[in-house]
C-alpha positions as CSV (number, residue, x, y, z in Angstrom):
1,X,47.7,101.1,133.7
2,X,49.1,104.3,132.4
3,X,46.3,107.0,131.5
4,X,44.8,107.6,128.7
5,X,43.3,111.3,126.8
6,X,39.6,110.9,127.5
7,X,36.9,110.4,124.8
8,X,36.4,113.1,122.5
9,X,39.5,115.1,123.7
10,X,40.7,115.0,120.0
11,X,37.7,117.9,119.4
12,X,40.3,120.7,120.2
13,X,42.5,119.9,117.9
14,X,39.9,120.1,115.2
15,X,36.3,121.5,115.9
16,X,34.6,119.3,112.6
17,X,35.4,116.2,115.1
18,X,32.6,116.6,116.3
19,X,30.7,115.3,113.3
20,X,31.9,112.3,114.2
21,X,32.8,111.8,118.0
22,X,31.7,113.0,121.6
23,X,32.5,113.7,125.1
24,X,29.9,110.4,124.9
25,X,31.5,108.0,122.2
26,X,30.7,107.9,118.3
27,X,28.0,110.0,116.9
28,X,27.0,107.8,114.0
29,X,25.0,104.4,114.9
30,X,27.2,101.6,113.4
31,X,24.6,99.3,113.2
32,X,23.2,101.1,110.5
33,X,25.9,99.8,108.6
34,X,26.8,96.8,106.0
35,X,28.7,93.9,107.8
36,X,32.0,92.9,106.6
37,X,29.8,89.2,105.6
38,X,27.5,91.2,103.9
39,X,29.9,93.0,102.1
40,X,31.7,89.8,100.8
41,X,28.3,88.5,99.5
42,X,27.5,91.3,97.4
43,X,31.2,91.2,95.7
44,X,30.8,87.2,95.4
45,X,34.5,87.2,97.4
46,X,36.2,85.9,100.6
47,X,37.2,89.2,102.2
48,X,40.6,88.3,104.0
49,X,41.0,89.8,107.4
50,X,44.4,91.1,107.4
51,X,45.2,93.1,110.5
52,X,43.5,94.8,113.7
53,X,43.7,97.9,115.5
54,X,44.5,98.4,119.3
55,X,45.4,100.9,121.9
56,X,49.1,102.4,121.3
57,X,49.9,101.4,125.0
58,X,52.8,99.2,126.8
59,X,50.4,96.1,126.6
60,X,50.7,96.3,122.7
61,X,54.4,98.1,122.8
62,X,55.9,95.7,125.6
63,X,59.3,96.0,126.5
64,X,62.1,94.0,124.7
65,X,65.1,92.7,126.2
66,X,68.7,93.5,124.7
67,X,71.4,91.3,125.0
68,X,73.2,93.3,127.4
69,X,70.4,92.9,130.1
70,X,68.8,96.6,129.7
71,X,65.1,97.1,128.3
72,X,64.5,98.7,124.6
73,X,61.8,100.9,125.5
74,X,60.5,100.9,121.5
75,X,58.2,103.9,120.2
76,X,57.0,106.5,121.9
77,X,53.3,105.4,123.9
78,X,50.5,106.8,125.5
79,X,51.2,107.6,129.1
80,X,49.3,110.1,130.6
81,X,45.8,112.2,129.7
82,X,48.0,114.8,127.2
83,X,49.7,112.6,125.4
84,X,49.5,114.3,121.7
85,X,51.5,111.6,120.0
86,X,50.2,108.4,118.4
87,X,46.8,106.7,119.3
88,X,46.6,103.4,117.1
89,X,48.5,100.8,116.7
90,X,47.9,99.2,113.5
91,X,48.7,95.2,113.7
92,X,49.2,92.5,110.7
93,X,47.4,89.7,111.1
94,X,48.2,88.3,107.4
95,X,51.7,89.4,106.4
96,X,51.9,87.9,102.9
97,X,49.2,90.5,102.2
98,X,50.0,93.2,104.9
99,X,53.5,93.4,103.4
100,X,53.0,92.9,99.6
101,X,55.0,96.0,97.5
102,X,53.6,94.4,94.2
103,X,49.5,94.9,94.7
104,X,48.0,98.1,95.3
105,X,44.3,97.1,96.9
106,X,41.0,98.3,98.8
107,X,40.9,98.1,102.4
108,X,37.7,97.8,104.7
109,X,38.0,99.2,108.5
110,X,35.4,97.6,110.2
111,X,33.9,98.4,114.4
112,X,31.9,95.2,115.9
113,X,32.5,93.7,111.8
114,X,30.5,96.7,110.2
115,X,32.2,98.3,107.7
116,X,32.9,102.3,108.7
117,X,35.6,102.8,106.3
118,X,36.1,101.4,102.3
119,X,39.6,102.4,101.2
120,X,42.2,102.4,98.5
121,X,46.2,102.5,98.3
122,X,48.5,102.4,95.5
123,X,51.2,100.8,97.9
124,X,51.3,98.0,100.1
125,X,48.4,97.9,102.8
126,X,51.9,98.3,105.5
127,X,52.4,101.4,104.1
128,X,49.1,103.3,104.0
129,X,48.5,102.0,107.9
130,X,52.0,103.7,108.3
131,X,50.4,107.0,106.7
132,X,47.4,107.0,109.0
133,X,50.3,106.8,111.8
134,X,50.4,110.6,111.0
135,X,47.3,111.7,112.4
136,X,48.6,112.7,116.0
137,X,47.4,115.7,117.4
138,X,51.0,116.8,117.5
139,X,50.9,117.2,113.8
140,X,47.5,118.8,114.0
141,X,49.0,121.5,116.8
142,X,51.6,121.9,113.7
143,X,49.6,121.9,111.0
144,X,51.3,119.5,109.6
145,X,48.2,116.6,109.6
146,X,46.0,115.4,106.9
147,X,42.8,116.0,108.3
148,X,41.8,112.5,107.1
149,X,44.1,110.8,108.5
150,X,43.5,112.6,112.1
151,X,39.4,111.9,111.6
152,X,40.0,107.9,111.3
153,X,42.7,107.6,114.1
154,X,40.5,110.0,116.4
155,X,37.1,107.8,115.4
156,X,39.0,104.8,116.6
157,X,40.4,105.8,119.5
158,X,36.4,106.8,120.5
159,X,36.0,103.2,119.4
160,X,38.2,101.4,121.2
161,X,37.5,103.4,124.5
162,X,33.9,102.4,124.0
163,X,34.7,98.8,123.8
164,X,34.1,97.8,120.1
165,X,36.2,95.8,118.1
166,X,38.0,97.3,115.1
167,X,39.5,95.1,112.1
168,X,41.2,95.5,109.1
169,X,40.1,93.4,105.8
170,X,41.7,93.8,102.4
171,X,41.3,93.0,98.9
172,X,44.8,93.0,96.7
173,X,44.6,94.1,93.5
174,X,47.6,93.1,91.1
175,X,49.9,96.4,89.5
176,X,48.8,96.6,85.6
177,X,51.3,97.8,83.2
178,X,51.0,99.1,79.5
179,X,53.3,99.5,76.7
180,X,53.1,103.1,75.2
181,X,55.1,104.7,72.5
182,X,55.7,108.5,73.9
183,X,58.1,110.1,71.3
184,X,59.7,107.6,69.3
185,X,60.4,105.3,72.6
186,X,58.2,102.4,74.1
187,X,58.1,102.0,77.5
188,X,56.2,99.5,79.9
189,X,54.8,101.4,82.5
190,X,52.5,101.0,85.4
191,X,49.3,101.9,86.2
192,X,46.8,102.3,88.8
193,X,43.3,100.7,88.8
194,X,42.4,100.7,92.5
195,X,40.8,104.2,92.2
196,X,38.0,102.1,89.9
197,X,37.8,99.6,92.3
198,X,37.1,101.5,95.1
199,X,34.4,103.8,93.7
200,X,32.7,100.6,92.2
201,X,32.5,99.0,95.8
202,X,31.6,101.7,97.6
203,X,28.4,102.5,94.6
204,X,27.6,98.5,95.3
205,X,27.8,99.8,99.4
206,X,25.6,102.5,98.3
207,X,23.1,101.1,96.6
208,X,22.5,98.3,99.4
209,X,22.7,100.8,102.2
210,X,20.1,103.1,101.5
211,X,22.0,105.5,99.3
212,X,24.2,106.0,102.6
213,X,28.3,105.3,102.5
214,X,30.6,104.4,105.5
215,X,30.6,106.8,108.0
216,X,34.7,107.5,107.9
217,X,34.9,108.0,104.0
218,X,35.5,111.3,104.7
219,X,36.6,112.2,101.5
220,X,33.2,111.9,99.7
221,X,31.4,114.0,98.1
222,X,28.5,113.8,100.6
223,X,30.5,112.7,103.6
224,X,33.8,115.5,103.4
225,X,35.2,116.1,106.3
């Protein structure tokens, strides 16, 4: 098996890592931490599982045959201890929902089924994966990276080196639309509710937690990255 950039590696790139990873594995306990059943309880909903996250190696990236008889090598993989390039791959496991352009929706990340990361998109779940694919440390040496999008691939990366399994659950939300008269014309256009969604589920998170949010939503006020 090819090698691998060792656990908590990704620190250079960005020295507020740390609040998250180690040369040692995770630095939050994720046992602390609602399951993904617990999760579905409180909401009164079937959370569907819709996709996985593994190692961006040639066991998930295997070699395809052409018709000519050569090997299409497909994207570029880890293969040796400073590979800068991407980390995760991000797998469907439920494509009718993976791949759906007409729902927005909130996504749960889970490690070991506790949930590290509630999330929202207003495009297909396919897409904001995709975005997360952005989080190299290439694009971190450029300055190019959303630091968000770095923290979660880096997190699990640590993860998946430490053994624990990470899933992917999601809850579509149908697009809205309104009819609005802006100057003498009407128009039906869309809207967004998923930002409400996702700040109701993570205040129902909250208040069953503790007062304490997933560890990854790095983006909240008491949790910024």
């Amino acid at each position: 098996m090819n090698s691998r950039p060792i656990i908590g590696s990704g620190i250079q790139y960005y020295q507020r890592l740390n609040r998250y990873i180690s040369n040692e594995g995770l630095n939050f306990n994720i046992d602390e931490h609602l399951s993904i059943e617990t999760m579905g309880e409180l909401l009164k909903k079937n959370i569907q599982k819709i996709g996985n996250c593994v190692f961006n190696d040639r066991e998930n990236n295997p070699l395809r045959l052409r018709s000519n008889g050569t090997y299409f090598a497909g994207p570029e993989i880890i293969n040796n201890s400073n590979y800068e390039g991407v980390l995760i791959k991000f797998k469907s496991i439920n494509d009718e929902i993976w791949n759906n352009i007409d729902s927005e929706g909130i996504y749960f990340i889970t490690f070991n089924d506790k949930i590290v990361k509630i999330g929202m998109t207003e495009v297909s779940f396919h897409k904001r994966f995709q975005s997360y694919r952005c989080g190299t440390r290439r694009a971190m040496n450029r300055g190019s990276c959303s630091t968000t999008n770095f923290v979660i691939c880096e997190a699990i990366y640590t993860a998946l080196q430490s053994g624990i399994n990470i899933d992917i659950y999601g809850i579509p939300i149908s697009k809205e639309t309104r009819i609005v008269n802006i100057y003498g014309k009407t128009a039906n256009i869309p809207i967004s509710v998923v930002r409400g969604y996702e700040e109701i589920i993570t205040n129902i998170y909250k208040e069953n937690n503790h007062n304490k949010i997933p560890p990854l939503c790095v983006q909240h006020a008491n949790n910024t990255s």
